[in-house]
KEBAMI-484550 format. One record per residue (C-alpha): x, y, z; residue in one letter; residue number from 1. Coordinates in nm, 2 decimals. Layout:
BEGIN
ATOM       u       v       w  residuo  num
ATOM       X       Y       Z        A  NUM
...
//
This chain:
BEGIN
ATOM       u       v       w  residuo  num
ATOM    0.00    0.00    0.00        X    1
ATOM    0.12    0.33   -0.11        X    2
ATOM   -0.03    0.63    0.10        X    3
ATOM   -0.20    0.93   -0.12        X    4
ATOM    0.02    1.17    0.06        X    5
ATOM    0.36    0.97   -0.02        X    6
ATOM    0.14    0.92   -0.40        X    7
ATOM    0.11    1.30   -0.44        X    8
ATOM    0.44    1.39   -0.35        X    9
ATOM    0.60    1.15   -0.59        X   10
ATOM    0.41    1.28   -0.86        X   11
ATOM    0.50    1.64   -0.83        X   12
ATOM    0.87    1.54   -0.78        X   13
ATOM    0.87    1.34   -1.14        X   14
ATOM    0.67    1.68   -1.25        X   15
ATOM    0.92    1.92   -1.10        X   16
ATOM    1.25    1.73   -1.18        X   17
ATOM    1.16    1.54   -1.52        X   18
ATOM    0.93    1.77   -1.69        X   19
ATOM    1.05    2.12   -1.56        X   20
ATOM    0.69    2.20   -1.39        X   21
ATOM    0.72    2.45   -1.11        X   22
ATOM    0.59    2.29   -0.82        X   23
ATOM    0.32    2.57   -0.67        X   24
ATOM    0.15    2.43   -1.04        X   25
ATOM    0.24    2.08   -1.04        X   26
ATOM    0.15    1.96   -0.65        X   27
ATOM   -0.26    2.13   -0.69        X   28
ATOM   -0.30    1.87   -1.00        X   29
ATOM   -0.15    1.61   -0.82        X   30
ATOM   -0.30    1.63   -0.46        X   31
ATOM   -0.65    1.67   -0.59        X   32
ATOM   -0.88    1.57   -0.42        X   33
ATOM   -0.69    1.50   -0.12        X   34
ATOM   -0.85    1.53    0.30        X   35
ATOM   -0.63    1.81    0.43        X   36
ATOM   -0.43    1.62    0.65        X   37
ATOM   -0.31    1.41    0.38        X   38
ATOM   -0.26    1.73    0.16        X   39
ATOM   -0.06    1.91    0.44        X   40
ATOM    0.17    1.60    0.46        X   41
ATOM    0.22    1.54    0.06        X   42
ATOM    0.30    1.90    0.04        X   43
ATOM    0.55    1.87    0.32        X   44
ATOM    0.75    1.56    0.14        X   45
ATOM    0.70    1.72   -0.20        X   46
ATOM    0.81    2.08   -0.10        X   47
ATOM    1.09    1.93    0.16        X   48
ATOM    1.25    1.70   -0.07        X   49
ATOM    1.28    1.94   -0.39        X   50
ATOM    1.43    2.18   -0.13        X   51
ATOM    1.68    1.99    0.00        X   52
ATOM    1.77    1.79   -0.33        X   53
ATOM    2.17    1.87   -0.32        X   54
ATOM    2.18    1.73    0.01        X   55
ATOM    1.96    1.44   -0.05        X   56
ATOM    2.11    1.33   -0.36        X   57
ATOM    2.49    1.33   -0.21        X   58
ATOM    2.39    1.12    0.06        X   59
ATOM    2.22    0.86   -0.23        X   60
ATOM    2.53    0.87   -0.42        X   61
ATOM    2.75    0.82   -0.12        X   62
ATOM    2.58    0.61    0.06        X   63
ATOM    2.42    0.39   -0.25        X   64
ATOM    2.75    0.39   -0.48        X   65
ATOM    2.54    0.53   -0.76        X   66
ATOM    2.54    0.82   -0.93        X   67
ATOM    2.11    1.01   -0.93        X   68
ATOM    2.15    1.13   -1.27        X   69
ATOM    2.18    0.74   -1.43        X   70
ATOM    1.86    0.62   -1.23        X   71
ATOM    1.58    0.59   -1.41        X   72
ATOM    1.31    0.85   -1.36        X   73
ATOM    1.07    0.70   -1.16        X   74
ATOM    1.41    0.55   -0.90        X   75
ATOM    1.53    0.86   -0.91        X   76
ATOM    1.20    1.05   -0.77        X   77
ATOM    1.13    0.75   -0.49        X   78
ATOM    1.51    0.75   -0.35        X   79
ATOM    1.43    1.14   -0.33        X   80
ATOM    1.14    1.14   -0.13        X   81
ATOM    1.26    0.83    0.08        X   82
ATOM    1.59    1.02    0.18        X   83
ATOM    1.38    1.33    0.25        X   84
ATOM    1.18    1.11    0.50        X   85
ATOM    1.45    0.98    0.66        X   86
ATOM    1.70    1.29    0.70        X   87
ATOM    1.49    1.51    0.79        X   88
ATOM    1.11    1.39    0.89        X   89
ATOM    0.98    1.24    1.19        X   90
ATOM    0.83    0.93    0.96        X   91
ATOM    0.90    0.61    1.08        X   92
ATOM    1.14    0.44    0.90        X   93
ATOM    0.96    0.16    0.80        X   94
ATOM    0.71    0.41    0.67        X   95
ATOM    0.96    0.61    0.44        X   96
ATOM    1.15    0.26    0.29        X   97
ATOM    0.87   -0.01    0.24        X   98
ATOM    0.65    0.28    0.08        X   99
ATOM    0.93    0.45   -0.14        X  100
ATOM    0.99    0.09   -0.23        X  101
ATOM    0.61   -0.01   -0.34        X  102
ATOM    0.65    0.33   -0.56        X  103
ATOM    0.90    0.18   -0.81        X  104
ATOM    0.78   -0.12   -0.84        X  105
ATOM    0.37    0.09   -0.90        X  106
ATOM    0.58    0.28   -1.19        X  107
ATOM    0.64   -0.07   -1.32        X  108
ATOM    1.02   -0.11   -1.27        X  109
ATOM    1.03   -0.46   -1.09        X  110
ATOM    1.37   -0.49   -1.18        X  111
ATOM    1.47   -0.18   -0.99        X  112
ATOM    1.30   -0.30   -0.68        X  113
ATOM    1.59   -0.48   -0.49        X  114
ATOM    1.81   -0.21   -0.59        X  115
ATOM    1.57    0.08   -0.41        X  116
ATOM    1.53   -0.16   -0.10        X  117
ATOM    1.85   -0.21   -0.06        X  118
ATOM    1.96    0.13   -0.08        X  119
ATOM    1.67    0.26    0.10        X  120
ATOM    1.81    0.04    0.37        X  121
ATOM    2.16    0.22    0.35        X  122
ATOM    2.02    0.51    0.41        X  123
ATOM    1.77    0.47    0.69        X  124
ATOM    2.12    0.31    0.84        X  125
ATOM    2.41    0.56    0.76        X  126
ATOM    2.19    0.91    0.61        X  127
ATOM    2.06    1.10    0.91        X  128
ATOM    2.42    1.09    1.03        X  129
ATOM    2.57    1.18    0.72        X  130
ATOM    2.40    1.51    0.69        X  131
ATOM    2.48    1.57    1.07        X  132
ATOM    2.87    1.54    1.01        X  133
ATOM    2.83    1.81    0.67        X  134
ATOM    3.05    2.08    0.77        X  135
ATOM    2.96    2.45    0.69        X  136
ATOM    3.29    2.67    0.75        X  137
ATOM    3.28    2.79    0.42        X  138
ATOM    3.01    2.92    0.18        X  139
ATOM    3.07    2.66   -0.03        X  140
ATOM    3.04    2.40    0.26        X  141
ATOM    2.67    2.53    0.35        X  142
ATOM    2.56    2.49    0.03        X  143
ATOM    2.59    2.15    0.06        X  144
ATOM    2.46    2.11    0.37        X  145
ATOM    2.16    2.32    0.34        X  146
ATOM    2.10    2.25    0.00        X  147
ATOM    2.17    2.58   -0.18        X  148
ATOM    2.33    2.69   -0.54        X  149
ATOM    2.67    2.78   -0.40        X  150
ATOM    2.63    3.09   -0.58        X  151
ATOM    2.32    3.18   -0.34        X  152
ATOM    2.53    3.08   -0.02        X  153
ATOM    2.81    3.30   -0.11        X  154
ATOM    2.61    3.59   -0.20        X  155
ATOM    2.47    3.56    0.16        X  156
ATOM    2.80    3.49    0.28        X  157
ATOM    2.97    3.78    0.15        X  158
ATOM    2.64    4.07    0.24        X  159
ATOM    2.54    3.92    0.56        X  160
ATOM    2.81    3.72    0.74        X  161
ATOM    2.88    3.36    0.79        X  162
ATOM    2.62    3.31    1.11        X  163
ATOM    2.34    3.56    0.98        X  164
ATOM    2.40    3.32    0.64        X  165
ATOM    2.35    3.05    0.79        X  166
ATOM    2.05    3.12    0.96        X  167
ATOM    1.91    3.27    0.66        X  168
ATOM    1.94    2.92    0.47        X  169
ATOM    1.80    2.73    0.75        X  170
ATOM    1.49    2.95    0.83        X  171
ATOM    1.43    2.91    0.42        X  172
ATOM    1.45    2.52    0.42        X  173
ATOM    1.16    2.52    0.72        X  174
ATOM    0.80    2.59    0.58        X  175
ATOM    0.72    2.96    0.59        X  176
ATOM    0.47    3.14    0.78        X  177
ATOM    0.09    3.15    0.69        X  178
ATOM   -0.02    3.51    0.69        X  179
ATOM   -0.36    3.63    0.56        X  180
ATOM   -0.48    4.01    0.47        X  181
ATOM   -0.81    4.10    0.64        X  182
ATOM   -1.01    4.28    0.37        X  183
ATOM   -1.19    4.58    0.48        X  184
ATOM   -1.40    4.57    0.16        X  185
ATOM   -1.57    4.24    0.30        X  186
ATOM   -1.50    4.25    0.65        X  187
ATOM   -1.58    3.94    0.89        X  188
ATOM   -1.48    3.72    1.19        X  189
ATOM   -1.16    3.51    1.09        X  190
ATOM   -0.99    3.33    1.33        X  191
ATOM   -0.64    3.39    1.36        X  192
ATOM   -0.36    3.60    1.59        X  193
ATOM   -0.31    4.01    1.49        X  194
ATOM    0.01    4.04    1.35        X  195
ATOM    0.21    4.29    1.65        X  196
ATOM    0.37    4.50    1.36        X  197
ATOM    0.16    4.45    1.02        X  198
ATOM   -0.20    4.65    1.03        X  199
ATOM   -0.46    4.41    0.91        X  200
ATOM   -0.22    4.06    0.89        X  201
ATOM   -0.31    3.79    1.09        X  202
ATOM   -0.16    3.50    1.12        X  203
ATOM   -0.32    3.19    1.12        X  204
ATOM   -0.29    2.83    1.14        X  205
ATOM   -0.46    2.75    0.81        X  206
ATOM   -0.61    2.94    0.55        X  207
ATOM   -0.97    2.99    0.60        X  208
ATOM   -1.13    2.83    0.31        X  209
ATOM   -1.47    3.00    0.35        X  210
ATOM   -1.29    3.29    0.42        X  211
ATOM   -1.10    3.28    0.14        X  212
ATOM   -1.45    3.24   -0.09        X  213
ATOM   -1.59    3.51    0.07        X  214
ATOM   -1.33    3.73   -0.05        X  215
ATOM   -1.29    3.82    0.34        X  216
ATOM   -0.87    3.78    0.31        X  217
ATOM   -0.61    3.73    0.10        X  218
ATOM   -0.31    3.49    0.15        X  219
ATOM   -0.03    3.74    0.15        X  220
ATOM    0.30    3.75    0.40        X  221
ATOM    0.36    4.01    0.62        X  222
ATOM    0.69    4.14    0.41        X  223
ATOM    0.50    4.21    0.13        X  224
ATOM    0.18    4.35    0.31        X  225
ATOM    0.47    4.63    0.43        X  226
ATOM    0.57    4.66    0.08        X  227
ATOM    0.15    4.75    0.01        X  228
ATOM    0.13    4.96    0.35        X  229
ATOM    0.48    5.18    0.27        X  230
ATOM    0.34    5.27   -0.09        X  231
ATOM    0.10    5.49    0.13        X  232
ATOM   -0.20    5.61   -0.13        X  233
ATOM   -0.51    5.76    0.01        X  234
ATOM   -0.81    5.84   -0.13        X  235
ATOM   -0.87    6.04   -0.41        X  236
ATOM   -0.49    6.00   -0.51        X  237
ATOM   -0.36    5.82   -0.81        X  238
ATOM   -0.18    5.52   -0.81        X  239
ATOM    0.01    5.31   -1.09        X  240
ATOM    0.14    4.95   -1.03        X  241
ATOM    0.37    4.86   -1.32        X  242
ATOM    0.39    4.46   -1.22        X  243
ATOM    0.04    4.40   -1.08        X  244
ATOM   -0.09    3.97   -1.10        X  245
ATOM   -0.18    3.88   -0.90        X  246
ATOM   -0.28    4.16   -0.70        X  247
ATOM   -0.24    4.11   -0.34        X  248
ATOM   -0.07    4.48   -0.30        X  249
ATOM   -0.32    4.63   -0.56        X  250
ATOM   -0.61    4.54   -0.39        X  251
ATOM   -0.45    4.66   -0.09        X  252
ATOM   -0.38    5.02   -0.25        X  253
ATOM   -0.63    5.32   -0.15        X  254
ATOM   -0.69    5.55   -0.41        X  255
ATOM   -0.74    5.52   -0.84        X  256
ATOM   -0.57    5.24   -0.88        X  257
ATOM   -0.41    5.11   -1.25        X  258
ATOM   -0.29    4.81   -1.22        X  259
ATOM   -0.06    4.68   -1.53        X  260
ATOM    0.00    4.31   -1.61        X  261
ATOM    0.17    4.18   -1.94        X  262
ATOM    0.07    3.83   -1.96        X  263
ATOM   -0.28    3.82   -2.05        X  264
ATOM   -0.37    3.54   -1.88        X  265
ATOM   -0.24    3.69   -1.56        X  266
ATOM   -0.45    3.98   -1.66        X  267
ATOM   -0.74    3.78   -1.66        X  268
ATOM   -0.66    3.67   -1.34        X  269
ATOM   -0.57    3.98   -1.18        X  270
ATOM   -0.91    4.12   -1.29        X  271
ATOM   -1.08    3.80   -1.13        X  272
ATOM   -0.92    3.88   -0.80        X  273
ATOM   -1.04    4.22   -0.83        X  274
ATOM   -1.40    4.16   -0.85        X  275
ATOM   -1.36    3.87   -0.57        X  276
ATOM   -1.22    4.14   -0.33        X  277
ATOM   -1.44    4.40   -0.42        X  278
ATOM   -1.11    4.62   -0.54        X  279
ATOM   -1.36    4.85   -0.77        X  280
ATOM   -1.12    5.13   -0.71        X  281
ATOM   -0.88    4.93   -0.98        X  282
ATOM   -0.85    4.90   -1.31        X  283
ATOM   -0.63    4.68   -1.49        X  284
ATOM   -0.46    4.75   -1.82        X  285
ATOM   -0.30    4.41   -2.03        X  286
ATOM    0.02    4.59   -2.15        X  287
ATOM    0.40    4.60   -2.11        X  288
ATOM    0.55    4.81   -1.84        X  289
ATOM    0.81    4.92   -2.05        X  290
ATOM    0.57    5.03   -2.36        X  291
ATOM    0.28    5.20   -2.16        X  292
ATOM    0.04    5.43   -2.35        X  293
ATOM    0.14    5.80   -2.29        X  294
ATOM   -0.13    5.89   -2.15        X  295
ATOM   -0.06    5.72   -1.85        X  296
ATOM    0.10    5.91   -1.69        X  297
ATOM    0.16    6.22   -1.34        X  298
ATOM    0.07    5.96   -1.11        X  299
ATOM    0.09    6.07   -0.74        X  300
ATOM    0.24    5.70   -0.63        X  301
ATOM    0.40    5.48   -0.86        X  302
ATOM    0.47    5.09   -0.74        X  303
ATOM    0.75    4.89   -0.85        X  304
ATOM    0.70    4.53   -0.73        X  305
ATOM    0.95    4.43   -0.97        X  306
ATOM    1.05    4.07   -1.12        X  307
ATOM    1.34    3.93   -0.92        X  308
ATOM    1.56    3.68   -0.85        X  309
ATOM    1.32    3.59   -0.54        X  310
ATOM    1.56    3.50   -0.26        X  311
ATOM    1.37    3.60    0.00        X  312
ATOM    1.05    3.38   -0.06        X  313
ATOM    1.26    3.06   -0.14        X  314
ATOM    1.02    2.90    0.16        X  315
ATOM    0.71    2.89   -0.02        X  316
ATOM    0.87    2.85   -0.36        X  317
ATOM    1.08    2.51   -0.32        X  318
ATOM    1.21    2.46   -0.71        X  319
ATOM    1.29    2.85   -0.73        X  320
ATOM    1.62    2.81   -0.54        X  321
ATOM    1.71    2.57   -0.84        X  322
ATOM    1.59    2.82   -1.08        X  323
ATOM    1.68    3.17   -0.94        X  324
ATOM    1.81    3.41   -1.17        X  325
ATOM    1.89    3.83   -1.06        X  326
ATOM    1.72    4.06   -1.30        X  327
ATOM    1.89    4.41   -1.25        X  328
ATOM    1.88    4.51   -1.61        X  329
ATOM    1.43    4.49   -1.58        X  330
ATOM    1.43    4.64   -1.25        X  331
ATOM    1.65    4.93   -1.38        X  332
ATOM    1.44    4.99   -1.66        X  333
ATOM    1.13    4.95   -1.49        X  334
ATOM    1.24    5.23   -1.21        X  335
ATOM    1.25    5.43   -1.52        X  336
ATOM    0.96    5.40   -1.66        X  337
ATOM    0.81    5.48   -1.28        X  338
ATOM    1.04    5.80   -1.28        X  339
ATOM    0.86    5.94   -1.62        X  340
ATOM    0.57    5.85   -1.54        X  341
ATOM    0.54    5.99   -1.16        X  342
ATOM    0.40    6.37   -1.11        X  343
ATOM    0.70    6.60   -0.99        X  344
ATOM    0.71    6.55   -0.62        X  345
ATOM    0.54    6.22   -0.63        X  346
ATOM    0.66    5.94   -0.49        X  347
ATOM    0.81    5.57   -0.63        X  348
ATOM    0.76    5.27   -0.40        X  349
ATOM    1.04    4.99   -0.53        X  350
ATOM    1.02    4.67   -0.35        X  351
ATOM    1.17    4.31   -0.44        X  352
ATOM    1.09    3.96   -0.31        X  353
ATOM    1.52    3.90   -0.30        X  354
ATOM    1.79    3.89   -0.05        X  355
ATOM    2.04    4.04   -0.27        X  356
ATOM    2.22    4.41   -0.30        X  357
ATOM    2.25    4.39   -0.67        X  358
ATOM    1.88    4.37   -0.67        X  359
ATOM    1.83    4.57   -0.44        X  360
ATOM    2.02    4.88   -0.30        X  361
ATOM    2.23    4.94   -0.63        X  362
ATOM    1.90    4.94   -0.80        X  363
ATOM    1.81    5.20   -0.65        X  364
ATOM    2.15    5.38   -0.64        X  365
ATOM    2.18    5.35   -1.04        X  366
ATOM    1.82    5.55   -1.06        X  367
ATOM    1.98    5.86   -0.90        X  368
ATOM    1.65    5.93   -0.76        X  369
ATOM    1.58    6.08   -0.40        X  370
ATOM    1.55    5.83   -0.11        X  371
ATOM    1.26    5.91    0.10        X  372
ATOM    1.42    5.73    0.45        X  373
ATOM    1.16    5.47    0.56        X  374
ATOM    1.38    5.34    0.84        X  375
ATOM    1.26    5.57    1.11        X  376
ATOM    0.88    5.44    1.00        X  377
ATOM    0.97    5.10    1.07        X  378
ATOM    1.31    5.08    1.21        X  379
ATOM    1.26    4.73    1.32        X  380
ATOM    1.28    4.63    0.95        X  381
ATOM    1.52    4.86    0.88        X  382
ATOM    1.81    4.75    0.65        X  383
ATOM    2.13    4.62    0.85        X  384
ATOM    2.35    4.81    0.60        X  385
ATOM    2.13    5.08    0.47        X  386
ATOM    1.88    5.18    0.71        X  387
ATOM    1.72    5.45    0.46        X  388
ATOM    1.53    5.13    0.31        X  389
ATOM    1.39    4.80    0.46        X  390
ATOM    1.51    4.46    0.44        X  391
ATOM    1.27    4.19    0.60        X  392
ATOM    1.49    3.83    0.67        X  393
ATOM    1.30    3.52    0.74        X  394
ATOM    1.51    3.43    1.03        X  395
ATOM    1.47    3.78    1.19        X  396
ATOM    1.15    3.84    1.12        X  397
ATOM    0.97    3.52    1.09        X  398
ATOM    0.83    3.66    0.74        X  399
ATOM    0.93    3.62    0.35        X  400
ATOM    1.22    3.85    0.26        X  401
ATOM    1.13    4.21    0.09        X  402
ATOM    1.36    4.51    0.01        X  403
ATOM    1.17    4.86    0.00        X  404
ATOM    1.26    5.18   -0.07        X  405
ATOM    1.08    5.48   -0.11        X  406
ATOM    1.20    5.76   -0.39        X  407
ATOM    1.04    6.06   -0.45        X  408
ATOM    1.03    6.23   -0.76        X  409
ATOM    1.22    6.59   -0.80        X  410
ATOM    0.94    6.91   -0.85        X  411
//
């Protein structure tokens, strides 16, 4: 017997790893259908074990005297989610071998069956120690360990330090917070803790379903309700967001707000999630940021929530990690496009889902644009370096990881 929870996983690792699927779209399709606690679990294997692949797969190749990249597939994806299980779950061990086991031979590879026992048995023997004795002096050393490109670990290394580093990757390999937006438009009773520092966050221990249909909040973490919050548009204001979908800071704007996506099915979306919050003060345009109509334009607030490398949400986005790539060259141009098409005096909000001063602070340096300090608004997420802009970190702040700074146009 194979549980649906170990089934699911298994499915959205072949997805993830074999077909290239990004795993917040493959793991819906495959838990469907799914009771929750068996969803929670499958999501918990799936999303743990594509995290922590460089570790896991090191410890299979030493420990099974086979190199991951000539198993087949389906060997490949069970060994995965086995080592995951026994490195770093609380599943028993019979649990995380037998099972892993039944899932080859279910793909139909009986004649990889004794050779998945019998390294499934290795491991549950010799891994858990294995990845206990992984040193991390070096950058290069945590990557390992932690299960990070060595370029991400020695990025952190080199802006933060060797121990705020290395609590940085372990606070992004443990599942991240779940923080909801109350929304006044549709206000009710949702259960859940005020967040101390975030107006209208609450966190909660699952997402309110009904809730959620109701259009009563919006799954959103508490850095980037601050990046919505520090934007600071009232009423009868006007407000452009250049990279809008799927609209968890739009529909938290006040004011006349235009909300641009390029991808028109995004833009479909982002209109959807309008209507469900009852954001009627928004209107999205389907068009490139970088070739907006001229008309649109003297805006009193201007957001920039720009693509990015996404360092800081690497948490709820297991595969990105694998995938991350900075962007400095779009964010650039897109601070220019908010510069011309800001009133003089108005104000640009720039904010980043990254961990990551090329992204970030040089960004904003290279636009030669007034800093508006934001520190002394929020100095407890003020930027260790640079305290004129935030930085939140997941290990400080027990929230995804957003820079923000605040420019103002010159009169």
């Amino acid at each position: 017997m194979i549980s649906p929870a170990r089934r699911a996983a298994f499915q959205t690792l072949l997805r993830v790893f074999e077909e290239d699927a990004y795993a917040d779209r493959a793991f819906p399709a495959a838990a469907a259908g799914l009771e929750p606690r068996d969803r929670a679990l499958a999501q918990r294997l799936a999303y743990g074990t594509i995290q922590r692949v460089r570790t896991l797969d090191h410890g299979i190749e030493a420990l099974g005297k086979r190199p991951v990249a000539r198993l087949d597939p389906p060997v490949r994806a069970a060994l995965r989610l086995g080592a995951y299980q026994l490195a770093f779950s609380e599943v028993a061990v019979h649990a995380a071998v037998n099972e892993s086991v039944e899932l080859v031979r279910a793909a139909g590879l009986e004649r990889a069956v004794s050779f998945a026992n019998a390294v499934l048995r290795r491991l549950a023997l010799g891994l858990h120690d294995l990845v206990d004795s992984l040193p991390e002096r070096t950058a290069a050393e945590a990557a390992l360990r932690h299960s990070y490109p060595d370029w991400v670990a020695e990025l952190w290394w080199r802006e933060l330090g060797r121990d705020e580093a290395l609590a940085l990757m372990a606070a992004q390999n443990e599942p991240p917070e779940t923080v909801v937006r109350l929304n006044p438009r549709r206000p009710g009773a949702v259960e859940g803790t005020p967040d101390p520092e975030i107006p209208g966050a609450l966190r909660v221990e699952r997402v309110d379903e009904e809730a959620l249909r109701e259009g009563r909040i919006w799954p959103q973490s508490s850095g980037s309700q601050l990046a919505g919050l520090c934007v600071g548009s009232r009423e009868g204001e006007r407000v452009l967001d250049l990279c809008a979908a799927p609209g968890g800071k739009a529909t938290q704007l006040a004011g006349e707000v235009t909300a641009v996506e390029k991808h028109p099915g995004r833009a479909r979306e982002l209109e959807e999630n309008c209507a469900h919050l009852g954001a009627s003060n928004v209107r999205v345009v389907n068009a490139d940021a970088l070739e907006l109509l001229a008309e649109l334009r003297d805006f009193d607030h201007v957001l920039v929530d720009a693509p990015c490398s996404g360092l800081g949400v690497l948490a709820s986005r297991p595969d990105l990690r694998w995938r991350a790539q900075p962007l400095p060259d779009l964010q650039r141009a897109l601070l220019r496009v908010a510069a011309e098409r800001v009133r003089p005096g108005g104000s640009i909000l720039y904010s980043v889902c990254t961990i990551a001063a090329e992204e970030n602070e040089a960004v904003v340096d290279a636009s030669g644009l007034e800093v508006e300090p934001l520190g002394g608004e929020w100095p407890q997420f003020a930027h260790p370096r640079r305290p004129e802009f935030l930085l939140t970190l997941p290990h400080r702040d027990r929230t995804s990881g957003f820079f923000i700074a605040r420019l103002r146009s010159p009169t």
